[in-house]
Structures are given as structure tokens and as C-alpha cells.
C-alpha positions in Angstrom: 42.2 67.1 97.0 46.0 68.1 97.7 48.1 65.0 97.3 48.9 65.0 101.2 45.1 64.5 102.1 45.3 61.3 99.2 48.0 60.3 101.1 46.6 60.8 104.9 43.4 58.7 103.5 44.8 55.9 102.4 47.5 55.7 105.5 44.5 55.8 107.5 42.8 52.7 105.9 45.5 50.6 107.8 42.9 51.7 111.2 40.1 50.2 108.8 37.9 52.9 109.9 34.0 53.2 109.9 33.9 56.6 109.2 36.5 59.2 107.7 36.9 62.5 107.4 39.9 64.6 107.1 39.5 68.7 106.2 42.5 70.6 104.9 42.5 73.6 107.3 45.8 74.9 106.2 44.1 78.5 104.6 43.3 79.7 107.8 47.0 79.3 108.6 48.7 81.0 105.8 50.4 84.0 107.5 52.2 81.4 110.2 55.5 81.2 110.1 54.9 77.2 110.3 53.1 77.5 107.0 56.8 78.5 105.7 58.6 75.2 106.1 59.2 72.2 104.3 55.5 72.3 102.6 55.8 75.9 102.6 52.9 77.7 100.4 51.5 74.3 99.6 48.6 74.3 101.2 49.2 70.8 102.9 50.2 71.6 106.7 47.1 71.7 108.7 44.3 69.3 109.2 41.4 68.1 111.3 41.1 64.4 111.0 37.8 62.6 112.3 38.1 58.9 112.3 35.6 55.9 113.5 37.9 52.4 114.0 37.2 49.3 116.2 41.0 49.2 116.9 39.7 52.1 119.5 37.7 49.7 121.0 39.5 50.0 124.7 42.2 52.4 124.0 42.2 55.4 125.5 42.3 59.1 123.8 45.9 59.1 124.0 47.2 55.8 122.7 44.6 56.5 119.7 46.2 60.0 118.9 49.6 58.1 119.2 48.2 55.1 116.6 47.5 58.2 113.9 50.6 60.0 115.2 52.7 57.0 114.5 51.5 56.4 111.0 51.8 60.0 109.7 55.7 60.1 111.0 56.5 60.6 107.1 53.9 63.7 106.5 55.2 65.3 109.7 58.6 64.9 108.4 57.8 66.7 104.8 56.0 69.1 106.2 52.4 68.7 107.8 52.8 71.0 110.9 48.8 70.5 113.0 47.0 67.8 112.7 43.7 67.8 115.3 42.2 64.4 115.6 38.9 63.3 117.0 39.2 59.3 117.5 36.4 57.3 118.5 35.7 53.5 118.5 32.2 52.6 116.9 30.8 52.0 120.2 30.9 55.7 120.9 29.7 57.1 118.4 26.1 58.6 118.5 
């Protein structure tokens, strides 16, 4: 585990979520220019996050991407570049 996924899991414990998974995907990405910048040959700059919360509960898809958006401001900054996220509220899940 890079230090950015330690990092991205425990900002995410502030959603107290249910379930949890986040998968480096930066590899596939290598040969992008975006993989170049601040985390540049890291590894660390593209991820696919799935995340179960009850703070979901009656938010839509968009003000849940902005709730994960809003707390990974400092990653974004230092270099994470994608991040896809799947957020669903307990209720949804099958």
C-alpha cells in the first residue's frame, strides 16, 4: 500500500463508511502526461474508490462525489490526478 492509499483510507473514515475499497489504478496510466506531475513516477495518481456511508442516505450522486471531493482537496493538490468513485448509502446496496 502506497502512502497516498493510507492516507485516502483513513480521510475517508470521517464518511464512517460500511464498506471500503479503494484500488490504486495508476499503472494503467503510466505513459500520461498527467502521471508526470507533482506525484510524477509515484505510482499514487489514479484511483477507483468504492464507498458504503449512511451520510448518503438522501444525498444525491453528486453532492456524494463532492463530500469525497471536498475531503481529498490535499491529495488533489500533491498530485492525485483521477479519482472514480462509486458512492452508495447502505440502503442501496445489494
Amino acid at each position: 500500500m502506497t502512502n497516498r492509499e493510507s492516507r485516502i483510507l483513513e480521510i475517508m473514515q470521517q464518511l464512517k463508511p460500511t464498506k471500503l475499497e479503494l484500488k490504486n489504478d495508476s499503472a494503467k496510466h503510466a505513459g500520461h502526461v498527467e502521471h508526470l506531475g507533482s506525484a510524477g513516477f509515484t505510482g499514487e495518481t489514479h484511483y477507483k474508490l468504492v464507498i458504503e456511508s449512511p451520510l448518503f442516505e438522501g444525498q444525491s450522486r453528486i453532492d456524494r462525489q463532492r463530500m469525497v471531493m471536498n475531503l481529498l482537496k490535499e491529495e488533489f493538490a500533491t498530485g492525485l490526478h483521477a479519482f472514480e468513485i462509486k458512492a452508495k448509502a447502505p440502503s442501496e446496496m445489494v
